[in-house]
C-alpha positions in Angstrom: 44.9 166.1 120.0 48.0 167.4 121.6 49.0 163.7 122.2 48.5 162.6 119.1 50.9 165.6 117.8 53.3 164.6 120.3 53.5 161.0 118.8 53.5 162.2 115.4 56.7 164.5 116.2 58.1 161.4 117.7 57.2 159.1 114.7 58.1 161.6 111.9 60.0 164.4 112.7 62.8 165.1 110.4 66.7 165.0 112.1 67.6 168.5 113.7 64.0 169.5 114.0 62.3 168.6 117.2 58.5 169.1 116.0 57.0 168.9 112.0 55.2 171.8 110.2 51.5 172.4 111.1 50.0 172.0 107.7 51.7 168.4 107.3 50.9 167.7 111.1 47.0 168.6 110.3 47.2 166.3 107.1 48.8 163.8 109.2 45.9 164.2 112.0 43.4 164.5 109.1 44.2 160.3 108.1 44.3 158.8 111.9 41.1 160.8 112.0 39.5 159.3 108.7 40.5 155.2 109.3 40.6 155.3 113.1 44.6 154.1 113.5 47.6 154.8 115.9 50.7 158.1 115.2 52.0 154.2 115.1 50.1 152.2 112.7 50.0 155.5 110.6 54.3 156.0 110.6 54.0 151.9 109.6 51.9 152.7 106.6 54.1 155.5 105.9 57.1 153.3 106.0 55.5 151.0 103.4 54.5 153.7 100.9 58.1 155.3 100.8 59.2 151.5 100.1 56.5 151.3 97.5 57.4 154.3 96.1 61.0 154.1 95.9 62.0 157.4 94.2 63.4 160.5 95.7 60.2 161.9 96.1 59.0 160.3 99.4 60.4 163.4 101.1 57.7 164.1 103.9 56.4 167.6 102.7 52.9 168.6 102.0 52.7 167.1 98.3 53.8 163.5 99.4 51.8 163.4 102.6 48.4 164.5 99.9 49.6 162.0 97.6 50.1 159.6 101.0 46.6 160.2 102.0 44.9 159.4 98.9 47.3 155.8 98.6 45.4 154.8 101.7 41.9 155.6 100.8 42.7 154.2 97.6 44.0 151.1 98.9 41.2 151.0 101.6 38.4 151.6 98.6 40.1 148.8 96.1 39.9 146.1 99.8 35.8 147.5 99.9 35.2 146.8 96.0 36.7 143.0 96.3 35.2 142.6 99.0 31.8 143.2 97.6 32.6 141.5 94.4 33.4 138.5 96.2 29.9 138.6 98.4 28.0 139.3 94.9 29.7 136.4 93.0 28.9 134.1 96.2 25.3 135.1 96.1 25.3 134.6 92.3 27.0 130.8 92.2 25.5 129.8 95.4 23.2 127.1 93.5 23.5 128.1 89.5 24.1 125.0 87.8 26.2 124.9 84.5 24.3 125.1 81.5 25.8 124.1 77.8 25.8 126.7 75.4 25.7 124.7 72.7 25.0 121.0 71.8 28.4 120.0 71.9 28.4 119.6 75.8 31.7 121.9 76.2 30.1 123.7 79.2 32.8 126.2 79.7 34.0 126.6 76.1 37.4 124.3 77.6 37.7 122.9 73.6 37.1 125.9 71.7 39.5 126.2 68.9 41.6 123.0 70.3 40.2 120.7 67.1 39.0 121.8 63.7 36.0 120.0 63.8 34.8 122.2 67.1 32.8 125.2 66.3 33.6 128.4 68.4 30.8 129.4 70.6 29.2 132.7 71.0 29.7 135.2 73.6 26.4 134.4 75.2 25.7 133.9 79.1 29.4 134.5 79.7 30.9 132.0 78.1 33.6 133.6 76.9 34.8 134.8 80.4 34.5 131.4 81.9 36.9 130.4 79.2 39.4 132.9 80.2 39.4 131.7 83.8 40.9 128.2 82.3 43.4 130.1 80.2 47.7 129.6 81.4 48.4 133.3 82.4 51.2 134.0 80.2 55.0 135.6 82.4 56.1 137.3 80.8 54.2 138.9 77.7 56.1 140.3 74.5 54.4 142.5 72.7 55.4 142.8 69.3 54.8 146.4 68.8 57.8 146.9 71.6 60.0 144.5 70.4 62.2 147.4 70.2 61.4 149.2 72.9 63.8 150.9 75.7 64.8 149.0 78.7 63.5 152.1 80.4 60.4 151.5 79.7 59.8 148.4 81.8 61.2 146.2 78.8 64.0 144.4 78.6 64.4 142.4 75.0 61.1 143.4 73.8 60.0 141.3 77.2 57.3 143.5 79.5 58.2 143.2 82.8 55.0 142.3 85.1 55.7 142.6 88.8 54.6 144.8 91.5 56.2 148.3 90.5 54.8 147.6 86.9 53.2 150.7 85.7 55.3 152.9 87.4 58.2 155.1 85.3 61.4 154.6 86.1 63.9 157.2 86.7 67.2 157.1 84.5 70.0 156.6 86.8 71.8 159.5 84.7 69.1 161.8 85.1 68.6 161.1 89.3 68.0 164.3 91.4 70.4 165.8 93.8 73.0 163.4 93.8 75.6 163.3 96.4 73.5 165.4 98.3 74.1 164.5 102.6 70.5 163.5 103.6 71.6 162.9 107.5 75.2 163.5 109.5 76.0 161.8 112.7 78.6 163.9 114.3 78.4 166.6 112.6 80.9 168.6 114.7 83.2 166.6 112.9 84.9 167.6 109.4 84.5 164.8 106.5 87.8 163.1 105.7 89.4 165.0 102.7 91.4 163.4 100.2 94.7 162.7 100.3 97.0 164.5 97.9 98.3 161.5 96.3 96.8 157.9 97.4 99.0 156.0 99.9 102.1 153.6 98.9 100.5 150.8 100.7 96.7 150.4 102.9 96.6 152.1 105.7 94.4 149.6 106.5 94.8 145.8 108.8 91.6 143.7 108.1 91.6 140.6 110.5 88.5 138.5 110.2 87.1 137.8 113.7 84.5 134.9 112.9 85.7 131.2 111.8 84.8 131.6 108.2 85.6 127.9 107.9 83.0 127.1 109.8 80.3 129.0 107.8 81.2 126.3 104.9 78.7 123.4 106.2 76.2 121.4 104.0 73.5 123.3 103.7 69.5 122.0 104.3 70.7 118.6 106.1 69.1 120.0 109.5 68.3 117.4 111.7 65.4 118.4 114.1 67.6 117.2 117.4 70.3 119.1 116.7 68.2 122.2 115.7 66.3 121.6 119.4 69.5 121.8 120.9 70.7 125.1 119.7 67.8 126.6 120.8 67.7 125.1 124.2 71.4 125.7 124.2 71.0 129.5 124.0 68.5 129.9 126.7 70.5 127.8 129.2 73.1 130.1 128.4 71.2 133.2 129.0 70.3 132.2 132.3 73.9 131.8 132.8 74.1 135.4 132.0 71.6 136.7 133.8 72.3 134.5 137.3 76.2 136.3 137.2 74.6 139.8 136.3 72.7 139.9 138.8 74.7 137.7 141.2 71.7 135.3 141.9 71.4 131.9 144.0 70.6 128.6 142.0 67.5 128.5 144.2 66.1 131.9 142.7 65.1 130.1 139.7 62.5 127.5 139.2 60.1 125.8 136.5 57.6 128.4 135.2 54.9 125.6 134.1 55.1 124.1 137.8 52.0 125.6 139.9 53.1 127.4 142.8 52.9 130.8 145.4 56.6 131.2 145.7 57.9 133.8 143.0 60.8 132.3 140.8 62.9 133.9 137.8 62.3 132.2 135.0 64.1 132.3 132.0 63.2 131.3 128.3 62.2 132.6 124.5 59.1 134.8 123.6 57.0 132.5 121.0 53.4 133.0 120.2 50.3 130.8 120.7 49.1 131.5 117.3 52.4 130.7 114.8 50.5 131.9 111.7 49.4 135.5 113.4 51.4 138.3 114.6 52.6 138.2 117.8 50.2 140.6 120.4 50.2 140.7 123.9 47.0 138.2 124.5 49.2 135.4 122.3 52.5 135.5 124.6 53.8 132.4 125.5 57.1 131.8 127.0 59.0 128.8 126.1 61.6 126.8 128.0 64.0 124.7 127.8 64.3 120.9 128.3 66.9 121.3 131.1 64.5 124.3 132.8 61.0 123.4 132.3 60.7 120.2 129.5 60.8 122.7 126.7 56.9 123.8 128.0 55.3 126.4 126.4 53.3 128.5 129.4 51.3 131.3 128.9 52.7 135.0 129.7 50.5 137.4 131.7 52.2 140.8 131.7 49.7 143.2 132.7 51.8 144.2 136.0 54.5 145.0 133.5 54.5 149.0 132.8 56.4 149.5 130.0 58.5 146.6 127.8 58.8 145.2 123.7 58.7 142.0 123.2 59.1 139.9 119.6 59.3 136.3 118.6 62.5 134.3 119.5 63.4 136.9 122.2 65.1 135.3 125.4 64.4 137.2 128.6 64.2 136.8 132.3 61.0 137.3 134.0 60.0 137.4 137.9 56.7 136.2 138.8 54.7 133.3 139.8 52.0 130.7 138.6 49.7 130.9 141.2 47.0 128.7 139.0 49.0 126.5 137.0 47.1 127.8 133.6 49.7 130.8 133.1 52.9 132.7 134.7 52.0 136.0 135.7 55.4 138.7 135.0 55.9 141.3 137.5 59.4 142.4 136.4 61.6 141.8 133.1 65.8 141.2 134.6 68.2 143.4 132.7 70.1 140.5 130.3 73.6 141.8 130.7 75.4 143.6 127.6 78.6 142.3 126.5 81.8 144.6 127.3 82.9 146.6 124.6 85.7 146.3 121.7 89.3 147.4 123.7 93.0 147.8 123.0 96.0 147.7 124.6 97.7 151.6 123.8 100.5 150.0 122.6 98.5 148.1 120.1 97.1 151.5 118.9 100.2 153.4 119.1 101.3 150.9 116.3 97.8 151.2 114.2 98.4 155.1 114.6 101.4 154.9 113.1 100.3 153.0 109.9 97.7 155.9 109.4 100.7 159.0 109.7 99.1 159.8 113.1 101.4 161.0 116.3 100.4 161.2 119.5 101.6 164.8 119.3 99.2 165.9 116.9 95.5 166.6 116.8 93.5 163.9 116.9 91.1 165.4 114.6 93.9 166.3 111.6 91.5 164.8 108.0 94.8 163.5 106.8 94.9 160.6 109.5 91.0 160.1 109.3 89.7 156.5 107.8 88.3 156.9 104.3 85.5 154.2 104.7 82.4 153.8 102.4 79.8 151.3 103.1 76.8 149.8 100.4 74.3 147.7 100.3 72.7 146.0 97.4 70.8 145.9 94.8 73.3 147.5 92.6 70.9 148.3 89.5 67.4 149.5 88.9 65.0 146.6 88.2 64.7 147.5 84.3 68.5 146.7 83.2 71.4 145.5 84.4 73.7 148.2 83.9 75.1 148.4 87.4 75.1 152.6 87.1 75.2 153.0 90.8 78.3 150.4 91.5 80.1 152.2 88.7 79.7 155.6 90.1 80.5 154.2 93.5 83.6 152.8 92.5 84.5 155.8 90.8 83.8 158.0 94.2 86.1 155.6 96.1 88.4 156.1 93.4 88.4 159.9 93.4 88.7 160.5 97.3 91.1 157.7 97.9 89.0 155.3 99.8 90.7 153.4 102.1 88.1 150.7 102.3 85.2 149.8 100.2 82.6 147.6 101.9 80.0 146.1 100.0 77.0 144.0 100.8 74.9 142.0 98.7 73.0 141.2 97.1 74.7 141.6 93.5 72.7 139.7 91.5 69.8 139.6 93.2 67.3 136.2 92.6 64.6 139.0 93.2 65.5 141.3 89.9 63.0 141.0 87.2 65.4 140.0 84.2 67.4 137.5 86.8 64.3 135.9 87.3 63.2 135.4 84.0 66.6 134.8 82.4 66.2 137.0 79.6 68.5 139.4 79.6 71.8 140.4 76.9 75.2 139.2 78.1 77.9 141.5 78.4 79.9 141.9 75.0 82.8 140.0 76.4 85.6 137.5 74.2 86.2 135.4 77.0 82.2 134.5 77.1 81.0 131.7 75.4 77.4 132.4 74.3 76.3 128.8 74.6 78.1 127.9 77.4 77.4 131.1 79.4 76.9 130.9 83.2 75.5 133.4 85.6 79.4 133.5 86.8 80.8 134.4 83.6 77.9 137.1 83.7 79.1 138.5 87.6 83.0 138.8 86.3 81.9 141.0 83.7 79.4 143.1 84.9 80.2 142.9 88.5 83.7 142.1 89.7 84.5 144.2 86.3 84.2 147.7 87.6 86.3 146.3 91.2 89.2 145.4 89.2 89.6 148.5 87.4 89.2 150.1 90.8 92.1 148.2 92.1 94.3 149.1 89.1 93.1 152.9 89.9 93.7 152.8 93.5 95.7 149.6 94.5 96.4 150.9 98.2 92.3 150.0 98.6 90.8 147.4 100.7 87.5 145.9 99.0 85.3 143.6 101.2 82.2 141.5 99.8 79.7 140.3 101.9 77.1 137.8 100.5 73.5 137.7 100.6 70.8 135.5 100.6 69.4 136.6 97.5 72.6 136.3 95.5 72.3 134.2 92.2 76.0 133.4 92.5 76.5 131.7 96.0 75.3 128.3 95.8 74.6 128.8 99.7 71.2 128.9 99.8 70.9 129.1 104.0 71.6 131.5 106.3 74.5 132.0 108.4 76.1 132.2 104.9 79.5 131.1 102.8 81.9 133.9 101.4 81.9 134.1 97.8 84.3 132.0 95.6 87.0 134.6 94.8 88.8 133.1 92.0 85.8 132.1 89.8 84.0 135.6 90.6 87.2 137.4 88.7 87.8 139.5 92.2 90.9 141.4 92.3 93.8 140.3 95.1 92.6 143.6 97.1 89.2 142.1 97.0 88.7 140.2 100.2 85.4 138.0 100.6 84.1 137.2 104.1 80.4 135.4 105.1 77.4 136.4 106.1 77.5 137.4 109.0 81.1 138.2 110.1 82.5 140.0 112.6 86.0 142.0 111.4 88.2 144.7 112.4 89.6 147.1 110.1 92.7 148.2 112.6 91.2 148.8 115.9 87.8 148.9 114.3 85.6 146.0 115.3 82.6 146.3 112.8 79.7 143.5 112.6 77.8 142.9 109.1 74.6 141.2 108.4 73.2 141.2 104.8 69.9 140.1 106.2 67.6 142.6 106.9 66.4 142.1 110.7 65.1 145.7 111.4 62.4 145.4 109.0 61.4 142.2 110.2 61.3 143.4 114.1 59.4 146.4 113.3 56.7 143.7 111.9 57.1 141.4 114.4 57.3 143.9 117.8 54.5 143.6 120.3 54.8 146.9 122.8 53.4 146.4 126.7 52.5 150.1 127.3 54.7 153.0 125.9 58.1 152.0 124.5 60.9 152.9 126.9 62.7 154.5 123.5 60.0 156.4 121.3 62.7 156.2 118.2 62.0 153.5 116.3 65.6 153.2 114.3 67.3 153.5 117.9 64.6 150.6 119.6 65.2 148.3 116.7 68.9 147.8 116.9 68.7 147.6 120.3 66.9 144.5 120.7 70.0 143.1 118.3 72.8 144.1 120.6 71.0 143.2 124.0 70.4 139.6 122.4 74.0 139.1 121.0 73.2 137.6 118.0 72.9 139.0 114.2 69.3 137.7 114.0 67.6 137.2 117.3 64.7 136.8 115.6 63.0 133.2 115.9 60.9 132.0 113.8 61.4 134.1 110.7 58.9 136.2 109.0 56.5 134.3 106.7 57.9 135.1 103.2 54.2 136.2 102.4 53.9 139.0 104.5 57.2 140.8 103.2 57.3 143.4 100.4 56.4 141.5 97.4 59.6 140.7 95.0 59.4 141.8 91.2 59.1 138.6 89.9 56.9 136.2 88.2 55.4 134.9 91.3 55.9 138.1 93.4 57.0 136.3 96.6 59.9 137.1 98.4 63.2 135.4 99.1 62.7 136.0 102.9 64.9 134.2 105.5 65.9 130.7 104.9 67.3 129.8 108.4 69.5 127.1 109.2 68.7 126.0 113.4 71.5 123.9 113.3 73.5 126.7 113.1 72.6 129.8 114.5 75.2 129.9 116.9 77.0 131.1 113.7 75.3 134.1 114.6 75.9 135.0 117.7 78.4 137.8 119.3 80.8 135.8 121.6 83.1 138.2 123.2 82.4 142.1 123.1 80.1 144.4 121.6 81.2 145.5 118.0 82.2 149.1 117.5 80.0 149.3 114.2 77.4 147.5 113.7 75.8 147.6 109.8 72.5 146.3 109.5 71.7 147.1 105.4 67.1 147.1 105.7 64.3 148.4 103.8 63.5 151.0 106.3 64.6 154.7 105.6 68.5 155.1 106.2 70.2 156.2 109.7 73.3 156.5 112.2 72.5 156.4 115.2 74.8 155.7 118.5 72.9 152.9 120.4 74.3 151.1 123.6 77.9 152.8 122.1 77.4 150.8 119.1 77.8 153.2 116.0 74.6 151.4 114.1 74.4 152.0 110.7 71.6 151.6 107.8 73.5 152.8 104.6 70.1 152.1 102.8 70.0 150.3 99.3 72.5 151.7 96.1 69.8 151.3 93.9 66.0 151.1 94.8 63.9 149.4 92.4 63.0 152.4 90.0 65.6 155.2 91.3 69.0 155.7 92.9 69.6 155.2 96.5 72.2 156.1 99.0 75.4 155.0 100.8 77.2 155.6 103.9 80.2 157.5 104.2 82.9 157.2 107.0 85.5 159.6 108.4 87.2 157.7 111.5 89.8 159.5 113.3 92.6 158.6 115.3 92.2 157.0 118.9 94.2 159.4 120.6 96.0 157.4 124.2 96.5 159.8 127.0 99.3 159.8 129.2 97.8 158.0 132.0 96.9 155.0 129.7 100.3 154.4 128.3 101.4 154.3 132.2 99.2 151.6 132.5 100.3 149.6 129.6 98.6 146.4 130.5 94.8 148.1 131.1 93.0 147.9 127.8 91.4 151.1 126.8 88.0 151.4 125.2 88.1 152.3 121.1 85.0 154.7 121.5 84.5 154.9 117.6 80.9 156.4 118.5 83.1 159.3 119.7 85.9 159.8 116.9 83.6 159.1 113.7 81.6 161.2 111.0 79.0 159.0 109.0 77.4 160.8 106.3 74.4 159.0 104.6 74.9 160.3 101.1 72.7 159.9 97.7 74.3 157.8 94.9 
């Protein structure tokens, strides 16, 4: 029991607490007790239900953890019942033959009421609900005693939206609970960035765009399979690159893993499994190689000598061992894959970014009136029962008031996964320049969108606003992943509006910050297959570290099945998931240093966390399907240079923005 409560700290204890209250840690026993799972499997299921949820009420006190407890049984009774139904109806149809129920010969009453002359037939032996089986299921309904019903409701247009979060109330963005309140601080030592008395003449902030964005504008879904099998051979020959200079090893020190043999080897390739349609456990690990190190076999992975290591699909590592049988390649130790060096300057470089933010060298580094305004969102931007865009108003309007220096936002805007998207019916904005019958989803996005950014800009015009694209926006006619910027001039963005792709890599002054719009720690927390205890019992801090030590935005290979993510609110219910290009992964990848920031937008519960000193950052969703979400706030102070740096005016000096910054994870 006491191990079980030590898990269960580790799994859900709240930030600043080391250890949870007893009567939600006996509740919490109470359910691994009652269905027989893991501190784990349990903090997984918790996960889910606060996605599920998505209101401000899936705080973990003793109310939601009751209301938690009776989901699962719930859930577990309603998986028992269809169960049953679907052994009873198997029994019942086993050998029945269809019978007519009238002379007609219409044995499942397919023509009633399609002629005149056909008679309807009576409700006996169940015809009537063998009928309905053959009915078109109607998406959606209108009701016509709603035709005038609030788009609060879960109407839009007299149109009842049927999804997944059907039934459940929506919250009013207006009436949302405890806004602005700080829900976690990183750095707290640190004051927030006040505002300035009047807003700056010009930006106080350089953005330079450290990834080709031309490159990101290729033809998308024109893969070829031998080019696609050559970026992934490509990246594991270059990780054994990697690892032979780490760890300053002879050509000789590595050999074919699918070759039988008593001599141990290192062998280097990519974590698949031998069952593509399952999750990945530790009986299904295969490793695969390249053409150039083992004819691209697929061996199997024994890793029982292995004490403690995570392992998911697409992950490249080194292994020592040997294959002693030919039939498998038994691991006795996982090699260290070297970490790239991280972001530098030169101090005179900083001296001069200093002085663009009214910092001397002479004063405290820590004065709020050099400190980096920077805000950070992720989309959706509006609840899934209107397209008001409430939280991107009041977000501009915050950026507006404290004199943002940057604005970062991540899609998606109009989100392919948003019930009135997705069925098209939906009120355009009252707008002269639209054209009612020649109305495009564009015209739509520079009204209700880019709208609110321009007025911004006119408020503030010192600001810096960067767009990053997502998968699951309506407007880029990308449809792959890595992704094209947005078309600026069509979308109506303001000149301070700068759109990059998806990924990218930029600096904002010395800041090297890397953005993916594609949610990779909700994916690796499905996909993750653990070989005794995790080194790193923090799940938010293991996650993003699998990112960084693989250098690339999405190590993750092959992606989730779209069936086994959180269901979308649409017709069909199935998510957008990751539509990967092979052919251009390499798109992906971190090439030179580590980033200072790294912002990976997910489904799981909002963080900052310092990880490998990479500042990682989940700023959580603006708006969550029926309530408001959060943001992330920054406050970046100066990089003070020392004296002995600026005498050495060639060495580079580290930017250490894990040290110097505040991130507040804010509600909307």
């Amino acid at each position: 029991m006491a191990e079980n409560s030590d898990d269960l700290n580790d799994f859900f204890s709240i930030p600043g607490d080391s250890s949870i209250p007893l009567d939600i840690l006996g509740e919490l026993q109470s359910i691994m007790r009652l269905h027989s799972i893991s501190a784990q499997e349990l903090f997984y299921k918790w996960e889910s239900y606060s996605i599920k949820m998505g209101s401000e009420d899936t705080t973990l006190d003793l109310k939601t953890v009751r209301a938690f407890k009776k989901d699962i049984q719930e859930i577990l009774e309603r998986e028992t019942r269809g169960k049953a139904h679907i052994r009873s109806t198997d029994k019942r149809g086993a050998h029945a033959t269809p019978r007519a129920a009238a002379s007609n010969g219409d044995a499942y009453g397919m023509l009633d009421g399609l002629t005149p002359n056909t008679p309807r037939l009576a409700t006996t032996n169940g015809t009537s609900k063998r009928k309905a089986a053959f009915e078109t299921p109607a998406f959606p309904k209108v009701s016509k005693s709603h035709t005038k019903s609030s788009p609060t409701d879960g109407r839009a247009g007299g149109v009842e939206i049927k999804g997944p979060n059907n039934g459940a109330a929506s919250i009013p963005f207006v009436d949302r609970q405890n806004a602005g309140q700080i829900i976690e601080t990183l750095n707290g030592h640190l004051d927030p960035c006040e505002p300035l008395i009047a807003p700056p003449a010009e930006s106080r902030v350089k953005l330079t765009a450290n990834t080709d964005l031309k490159k990101f504008f290729y033809k998308p879904m024109a893969m070829h399979l031998s080019e696609a099998s050559e970026v992934l051979d490509d990246r594991i020959d270059d990780f054994v690159s990697f690892v032979q200079v780490h760890h300053n090893l002879e050509d000789s020190a590595f050999g074919n893993l699918a070759s039988k043999s008593t001599s141990e080897i290192i062998a280097v390739g990519r974590i698949a499994s031998d069952t593509p349609e399952s999750k990945l456990n530790i009986a299904s690990l295969v490793l695969e190689t390249s053409r150039r190190t083992g004819a691209g076999l697929r061996v199997p992975l024994k890793v029982d000598a292995l004490s403690s290591h995570e392992f998911f699909p697409g992950q490249i590592v080194a292994l020592r061992g040997i294959n002693a049988s030919g039939d498998y390649f038994s691991a006795r130790e996982v090699l260290d894959v070297p970490l790239l060096p991280p972001a530098a300057s030169l101090p005179s470089t900083l001296d001069v970014i200093n002085e663009r933010v009214g910092y001397t060298n002479s004063d405290d580094a820590r004065t709020n009136s050099s400190a980096l305004n920077v805000i950070v969102s992720s989309g959706p931007y509006t609840a899934d029962d209107n397209l008001d865009f409430e939280p991107l108003h009041t977000l501009c309007e915050k950026a507006s008031e404290t004199y943002a220096d940057a604005l970062i936002l991540i899609g998606p805007f109009f989100d392919i996964e948003h019930p009135l998207l997705a069925t098209g019916d939906f009120d355009l904005p009252d707008d002269p320049s639209i054209e009612p019958d020649k109305a495009t989803l564009t015209d739509a996005f520079r009204i209700m969108v880019a709208g609110p950014l321009r007025r911004l800009a006119r408020a503030l015009p010192s600001i810096t606003l960067i767009l990053v694209p997502s998968v699951r926006d309506a407007v880029n006619k990308h449809v792959s992943w890595p992704q094209e910027p947005f078309g600026k001039k069509e979308l109506g963005l303001p000149k301070q509006a700068r759109t990059v792709s998806n990924p990218v890599t930029i600096s904002l002054n010395e800041i090297v910050i890397g953005i993916s719009a594609q949610d990779i720690l909700y994916d690796l927390r499905r996909e993750e297959a653990v070989v005794g205890k995790p080194k790193e019992n923090n799940m938010l801090a293991r996650l993003p570290r699998h990112v960084i030590q693989q250098r690339h935005f999405f190590p993750l290979f092959p992606p989730v099945n779209r069936e086994h993510l959180p269901k979308a609110a649409t017709e069909e219910g199935l998510a957008t998931g990751m539509p990967l290009d092979i052919s251009y992964m390499k798109l992906g990848e971190w090439l030179n240093v580590r980033p200072d920031v790294l912002i990976l937008p997910s489904a799981l519960s909002p963080f900052a966390k310092v990880v490998e000193s990479v500042l990682v950052v989940n700023p959580g969703t603006t708006s969550k399907k029926r309530a408001a979400g959060t943001y992330a706030q920054f406050s970046v102070y100066s990089r003070k240079v020392t004296d002995e740096e600026h005498a050495a005016e060639s060495t580079m000096v580290g930017h250490k923005v894990f040290e110097r910054a505040r991130v507040d994870i804010v509600r909307i």
